[in-house]
C-alpha positions in Angstrom: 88.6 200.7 107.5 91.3 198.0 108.2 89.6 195.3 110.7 87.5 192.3 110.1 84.4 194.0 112.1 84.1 196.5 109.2 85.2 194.1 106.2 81.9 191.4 107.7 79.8 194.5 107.2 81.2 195.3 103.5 80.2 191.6 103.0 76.7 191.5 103.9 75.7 194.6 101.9 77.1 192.8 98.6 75.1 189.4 100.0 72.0 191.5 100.8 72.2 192.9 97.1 73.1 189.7 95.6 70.9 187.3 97.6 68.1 189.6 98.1 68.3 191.7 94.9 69.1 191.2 91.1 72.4 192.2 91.0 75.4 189.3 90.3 77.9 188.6 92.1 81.0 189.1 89.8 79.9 192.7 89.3 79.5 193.5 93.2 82.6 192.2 93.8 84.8 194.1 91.4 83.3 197.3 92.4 84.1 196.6 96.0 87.2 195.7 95.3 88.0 198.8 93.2 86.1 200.9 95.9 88.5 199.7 98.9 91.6 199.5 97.1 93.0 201.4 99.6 92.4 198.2 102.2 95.6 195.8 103.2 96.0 192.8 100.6 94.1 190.6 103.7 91.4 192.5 104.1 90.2 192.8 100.8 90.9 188.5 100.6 88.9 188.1 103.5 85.9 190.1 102.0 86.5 187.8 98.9 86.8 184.7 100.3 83.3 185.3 102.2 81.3 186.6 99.9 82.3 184.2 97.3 82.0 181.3 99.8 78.7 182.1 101.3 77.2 182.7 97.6 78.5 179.5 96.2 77.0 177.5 99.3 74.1 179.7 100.5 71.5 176.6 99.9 73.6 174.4 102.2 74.7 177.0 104.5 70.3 177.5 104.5 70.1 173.8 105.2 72.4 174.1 108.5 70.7 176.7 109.6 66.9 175.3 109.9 68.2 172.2 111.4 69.4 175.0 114.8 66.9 177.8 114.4 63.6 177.5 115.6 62.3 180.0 112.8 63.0 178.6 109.1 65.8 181.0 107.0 62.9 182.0 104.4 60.7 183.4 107.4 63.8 185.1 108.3 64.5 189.0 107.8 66.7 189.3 105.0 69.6 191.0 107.6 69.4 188.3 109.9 69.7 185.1 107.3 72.1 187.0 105.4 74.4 187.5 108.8 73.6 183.9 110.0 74.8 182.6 106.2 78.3 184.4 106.3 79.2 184.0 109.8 77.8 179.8 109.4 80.4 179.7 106.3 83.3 181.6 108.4 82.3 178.6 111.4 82.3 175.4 108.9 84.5 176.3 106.2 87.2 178.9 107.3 89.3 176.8 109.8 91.6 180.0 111.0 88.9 182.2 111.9 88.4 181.2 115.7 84.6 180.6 116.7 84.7 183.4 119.4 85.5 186.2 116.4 82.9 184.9 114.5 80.2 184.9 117.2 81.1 188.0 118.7 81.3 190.3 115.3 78.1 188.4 114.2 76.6 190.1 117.5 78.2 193.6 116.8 77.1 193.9 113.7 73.4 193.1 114.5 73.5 195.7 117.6 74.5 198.2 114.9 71.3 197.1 113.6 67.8 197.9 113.5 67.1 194.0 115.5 69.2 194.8 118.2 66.8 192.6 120.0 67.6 189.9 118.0 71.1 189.4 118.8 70.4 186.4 121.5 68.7 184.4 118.1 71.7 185.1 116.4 74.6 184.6 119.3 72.4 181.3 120.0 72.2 180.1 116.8 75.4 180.5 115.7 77.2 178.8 119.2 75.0 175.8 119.2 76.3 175.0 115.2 79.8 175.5 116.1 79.7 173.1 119.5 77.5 170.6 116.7 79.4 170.9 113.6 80.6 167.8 113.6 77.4 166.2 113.6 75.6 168.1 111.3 73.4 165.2 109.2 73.1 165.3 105.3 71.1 164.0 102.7 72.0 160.3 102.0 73.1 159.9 98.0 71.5 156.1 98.4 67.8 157.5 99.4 67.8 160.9 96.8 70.9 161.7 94.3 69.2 164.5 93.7 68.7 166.1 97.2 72.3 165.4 98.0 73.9 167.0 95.5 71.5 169.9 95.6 72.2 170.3 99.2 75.8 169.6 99.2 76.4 171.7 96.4 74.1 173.9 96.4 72.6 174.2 93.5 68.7 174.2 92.5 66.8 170.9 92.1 65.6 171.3 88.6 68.9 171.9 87.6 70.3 168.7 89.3 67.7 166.8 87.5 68.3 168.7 84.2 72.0 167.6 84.9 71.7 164.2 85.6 69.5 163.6 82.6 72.8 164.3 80.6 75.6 163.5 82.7 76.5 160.1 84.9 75.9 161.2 88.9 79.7 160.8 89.0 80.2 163.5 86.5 77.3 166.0 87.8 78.9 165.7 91.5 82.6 166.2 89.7 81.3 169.5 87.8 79.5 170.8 90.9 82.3 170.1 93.2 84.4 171.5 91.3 82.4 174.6 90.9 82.8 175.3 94.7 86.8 175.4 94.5 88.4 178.6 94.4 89.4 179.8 90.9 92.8 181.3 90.2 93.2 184.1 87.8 93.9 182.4 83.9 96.0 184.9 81.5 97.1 185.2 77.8 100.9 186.2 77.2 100.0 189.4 74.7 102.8 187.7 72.5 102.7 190.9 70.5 104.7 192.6 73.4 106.4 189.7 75.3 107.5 185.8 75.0 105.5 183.7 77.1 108.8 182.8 78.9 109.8 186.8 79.6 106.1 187.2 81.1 106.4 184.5 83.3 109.9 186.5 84.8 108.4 189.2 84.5 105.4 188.3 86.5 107.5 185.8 89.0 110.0 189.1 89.7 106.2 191.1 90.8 105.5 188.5 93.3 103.2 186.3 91.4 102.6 182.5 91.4 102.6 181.5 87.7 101.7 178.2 86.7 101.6 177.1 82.8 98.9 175.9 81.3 98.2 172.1 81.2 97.2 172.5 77.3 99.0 176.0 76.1 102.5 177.5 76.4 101.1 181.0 76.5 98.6 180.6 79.2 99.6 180.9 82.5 97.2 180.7 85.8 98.4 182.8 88.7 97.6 183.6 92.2 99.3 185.6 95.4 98.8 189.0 93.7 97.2 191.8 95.3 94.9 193.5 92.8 95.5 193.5 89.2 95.8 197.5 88.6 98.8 197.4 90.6 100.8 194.7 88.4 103.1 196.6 85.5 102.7 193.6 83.9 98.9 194.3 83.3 99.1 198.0 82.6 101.5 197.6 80.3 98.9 195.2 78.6 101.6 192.1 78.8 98.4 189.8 79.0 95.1 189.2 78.9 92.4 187.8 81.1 90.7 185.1 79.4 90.3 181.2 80.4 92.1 178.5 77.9 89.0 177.5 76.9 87.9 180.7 75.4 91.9 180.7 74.3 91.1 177.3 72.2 88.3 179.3 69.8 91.1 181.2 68.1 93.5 178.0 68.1 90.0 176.1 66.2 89.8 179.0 64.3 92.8 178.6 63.2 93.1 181.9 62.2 95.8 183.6 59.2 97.4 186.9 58.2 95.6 187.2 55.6 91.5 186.9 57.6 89.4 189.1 58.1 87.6 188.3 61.4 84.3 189.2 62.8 83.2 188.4 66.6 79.4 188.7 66.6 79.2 189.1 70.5 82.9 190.1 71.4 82.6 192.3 74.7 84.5 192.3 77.0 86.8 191.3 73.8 89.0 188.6 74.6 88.9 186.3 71.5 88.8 189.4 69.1 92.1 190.6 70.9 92.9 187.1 70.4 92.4 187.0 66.8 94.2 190.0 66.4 97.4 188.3 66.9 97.2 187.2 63.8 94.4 188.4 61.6 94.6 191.3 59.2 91.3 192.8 60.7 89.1 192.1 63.3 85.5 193.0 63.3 84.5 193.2 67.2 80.7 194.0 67.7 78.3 194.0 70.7 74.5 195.0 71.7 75.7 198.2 73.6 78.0 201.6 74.3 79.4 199.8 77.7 80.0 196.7 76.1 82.0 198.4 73.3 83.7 200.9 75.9 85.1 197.4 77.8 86.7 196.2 74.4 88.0 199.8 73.9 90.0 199.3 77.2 91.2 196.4 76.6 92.5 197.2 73.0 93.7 200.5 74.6 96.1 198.5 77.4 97.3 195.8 74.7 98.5 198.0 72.2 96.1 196.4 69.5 94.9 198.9 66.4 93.5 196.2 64.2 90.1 196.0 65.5 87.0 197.8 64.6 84.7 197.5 67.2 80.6 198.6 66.5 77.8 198.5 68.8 75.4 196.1 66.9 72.7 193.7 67.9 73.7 190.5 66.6 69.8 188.9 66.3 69.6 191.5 63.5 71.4 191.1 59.8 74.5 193.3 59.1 74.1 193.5 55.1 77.7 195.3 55.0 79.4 192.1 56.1 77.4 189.3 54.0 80.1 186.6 52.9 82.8 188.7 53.8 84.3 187.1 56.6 86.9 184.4 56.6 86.4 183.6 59.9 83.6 183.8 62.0 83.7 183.4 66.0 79.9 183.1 67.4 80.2 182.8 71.0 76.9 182.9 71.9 74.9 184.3 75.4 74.2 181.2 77.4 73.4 179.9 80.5 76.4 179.8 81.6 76.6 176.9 83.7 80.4 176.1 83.1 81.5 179.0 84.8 79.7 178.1 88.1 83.0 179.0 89.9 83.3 182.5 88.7 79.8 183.5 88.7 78.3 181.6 91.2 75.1 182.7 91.7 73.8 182.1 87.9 72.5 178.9 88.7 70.4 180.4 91.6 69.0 183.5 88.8 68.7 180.6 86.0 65.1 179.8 85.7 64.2 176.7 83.3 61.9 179.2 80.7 65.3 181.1 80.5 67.2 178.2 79.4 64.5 177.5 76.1 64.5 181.0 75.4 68.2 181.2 75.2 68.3 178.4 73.1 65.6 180.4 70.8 68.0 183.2 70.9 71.3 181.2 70.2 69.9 180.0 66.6 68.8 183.1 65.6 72.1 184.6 66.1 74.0 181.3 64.4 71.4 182.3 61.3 72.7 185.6 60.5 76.7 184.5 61.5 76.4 182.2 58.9 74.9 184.6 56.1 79.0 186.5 57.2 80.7 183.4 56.5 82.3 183.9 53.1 82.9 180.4 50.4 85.0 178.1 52.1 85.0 180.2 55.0 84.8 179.0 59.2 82.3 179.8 61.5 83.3 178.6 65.2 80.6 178.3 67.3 81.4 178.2 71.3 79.6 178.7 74.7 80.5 178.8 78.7 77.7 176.0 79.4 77.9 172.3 79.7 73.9 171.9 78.9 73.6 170.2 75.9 70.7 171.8 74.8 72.6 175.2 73.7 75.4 172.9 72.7 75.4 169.8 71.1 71.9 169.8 70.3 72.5 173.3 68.6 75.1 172.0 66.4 73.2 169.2 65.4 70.4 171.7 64.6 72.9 173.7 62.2 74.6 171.2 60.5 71.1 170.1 59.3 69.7 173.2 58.1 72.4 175.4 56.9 75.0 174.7 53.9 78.1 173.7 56.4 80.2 171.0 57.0 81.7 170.2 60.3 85.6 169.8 60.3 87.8 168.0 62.8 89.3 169.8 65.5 92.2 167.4 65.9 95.0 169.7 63.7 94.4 172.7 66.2 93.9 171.0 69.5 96.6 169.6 72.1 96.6 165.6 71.6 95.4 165.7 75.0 91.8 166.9 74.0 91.5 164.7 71.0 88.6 162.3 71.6 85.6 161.1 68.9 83.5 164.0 69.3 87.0 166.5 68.0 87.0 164.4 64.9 83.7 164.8 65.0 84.5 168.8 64.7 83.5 169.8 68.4 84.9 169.5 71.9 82.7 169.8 75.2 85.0 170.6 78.3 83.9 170.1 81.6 85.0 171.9 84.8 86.3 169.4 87.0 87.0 166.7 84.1 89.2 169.5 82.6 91.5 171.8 83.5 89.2 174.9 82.0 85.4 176.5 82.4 82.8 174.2 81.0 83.2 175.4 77.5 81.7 174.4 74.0 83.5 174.7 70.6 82.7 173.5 67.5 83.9 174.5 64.3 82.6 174.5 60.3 83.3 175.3 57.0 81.2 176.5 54.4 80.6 174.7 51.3 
């Protein structure tokens, strides 16, 4: 299995079960990836780049495709618009793939098909967009905001609107642009084993790209690598996987050698590993065995032995830990809208009912994470969303009705992030604005 014929077929099973079925797209992709480890380096980048590309603009690459076919996508078999979507993003946004392969492998694939008979629709289809690409017409931004940037980028109308009832247009089309770009892998030097300075060597002597991070010296982003498994670096547990703006919690948290610690929905455990670093115990808990079997792993390949971890369901009260914890890091489920261009196909699951429930769930949760907190102690509250519902609005929420104080963030954050809201005790990033996820931290003390 080492030619693009078979690696187009790997893709549209993951699209079909995706696009067509309930399963996400991260979690498809790593188990192909694990699966075909055995492919070249190209191959298995080609399968990424498609799938990931054709996820991330499926409503646009939808929006091409009824403007040439003379039967509308949703009337479509689910084969046929799932090939037409992949081989469309191949034709306008893959520049080195010639138009021939992409025609031709579009047609093989469907022969090996059940709609053999459809491979004239499809050969037609796809050669009268490719001779027309340049004049393919979009929404206008001056008649409908909203219908451009849903088209353009993809992403559901009510969620546009929901957007731009927060943000400026300028900022929405910033976030969802950005959201389309391809991500690079973001690590944390495990400074228990290495200097940030002898991990980037190290990784720079494997072949990596390593870039520091804009806002910490032990954070790198890095690219050109094959697969992760095969890096020493990362069996030998010299870092971490985990964005700078889940690596700004623990820096907010400002956490001691003397703290005891407890993450209230840790998995897969990357600010409890965090925290670790410096705490004298960690308390790592989440709803279920796999969830706790992912933290295990990742203490297991660090080298880390302060953690307990417990399967617990953090909507119900832990009387064992009542105002026991110095710190507490809360960072709750969410909607997950600032991490668009990792797990693209949220905003297409998201439904707007979700989005109150979540915010039901949320306060619940910050409820018994605050009964942990001990006298003076911090409870840092974070999500991956930029809706201010599950965000702002939240904190607001908490600060009235619980016996906290918000602190300034200003002593723990690079001068770079400081802005009224850190003195103001939290910081909304923005993908696009910043150089992280969308991410929301906020951080108090109780009195």
């Amino acid at each position: 299995m080492t030619n693009q014929t078979n690696a187009r077929e790997i893709v549209l099973d993951m699209l079909l079960e995706v696009l067509e079925g309930d399963k996400y797209s991260h979690t498809v992709l790593n188990q192909i990836l694990k699966k075909y480890q055995h492919l070249e380096k190209q191959d298995r980048a080609f399968i990424t780049r498609i799938f990931h590309g054709t996820v991330k603009r499926y409503l646009t690459l939808d929006y091409i495709i009824n403007q040439y076919a003379s039967l509308p996508v949703s009337k479509m078999k689910p084969y046929i618009r799932n090939l037409l979507r992949m081989s469309i993003y191949q034709l306008m946004y893959m520049n080195q793939v010639p138009v021939s392969a992409v025609c031709n492998e579009a047609v093989k694939l469907i022969k090996k098909s059940s709609f053999t008979k459809l491979s004239g629709f499809v050969n037609g289809v796809l050669r009268n967009i490719a001779r027309d690409s340049e004049n393919i017409k979009y929404p206008d931004p001056n008649k409908s905001i909203v219908t451009y940037l849903e088209v353009v980028y993809s992403t559901p109308r009510w969620l546009v609107e929901e957007l731009l009832s927060q943000y400026s247009s300028e900022i929405v089309e910033t976030m969802l642009a950005a959201s389309l770009k391809e991500k690079e892998t973001t690590i944390r030097c495990n400074k228990m084993k290495i200097t940030p300075q002898e991990l980037k060597v190290k990784l720079e002597q494997e072949g990596v790209t390593v870039e520091v991070s804009d806002y910490l010296d032990y954070a790198f982003k890095i690219k050109d690598y094959d697969y992760l498994e095969k890096l020493s670096s990362f069996r030998e547990g010299l870092f971490a996987i985990q964005d700078v703006s889940s690596m700004l919690v623990c820096e907010v948290a400002a956490i001691t050698s003397e703290d005891f610690v407890v993450d209230v929905c840790s998995a897969p455990g990357g600010k409890a590993l965090h925290a670790a670093q410096t705490a004298r115990k960690v308390s790592a808990r989440d709803l279920t065995e796999y969830k706790i079997n992912l933290i295990n792993d990742n203490m297991n390949r660090l080298g880390v032995t302060n953690i307990e971890v417990k399967v617990w369901d953090a909507t119900e009260l832990d009387e064992e830990i009542i105002a026991q914890a110095d710190v507490v890091i809360a960072d709750l489920p969410c909607s997950g809208l600032g991490v668009l261009g990792k797990k693209s196909d949220i905003k297409y699951k998201l439904t707007q009912n979700q989005h109150k429930e979540l915010i039901k769930l949320q306060r619940v949760i910050l409820d018994n994470a605050s009964k942990y907190v001990k006298k003076d102690g911090r409870l840092i509250f974070s999500t991956c969303t930029v809706y201010q519902g599950e965000n702002t609005e939240n904190r607001n929420w908490f600060l009235q009705n619980y016996d906290f104080e918000e602190e300034s963030l200003d002593a723990y954050l690079p001068k770079v992030l400081h802005s009224d809201t850190t003195k103001e005790g939290y910081l909304q990033l923005l993908q696009g604005i910043h150089n992280t996820d969308g991410f929301f931290i906020a951080r108090f003390r109780k009195k």
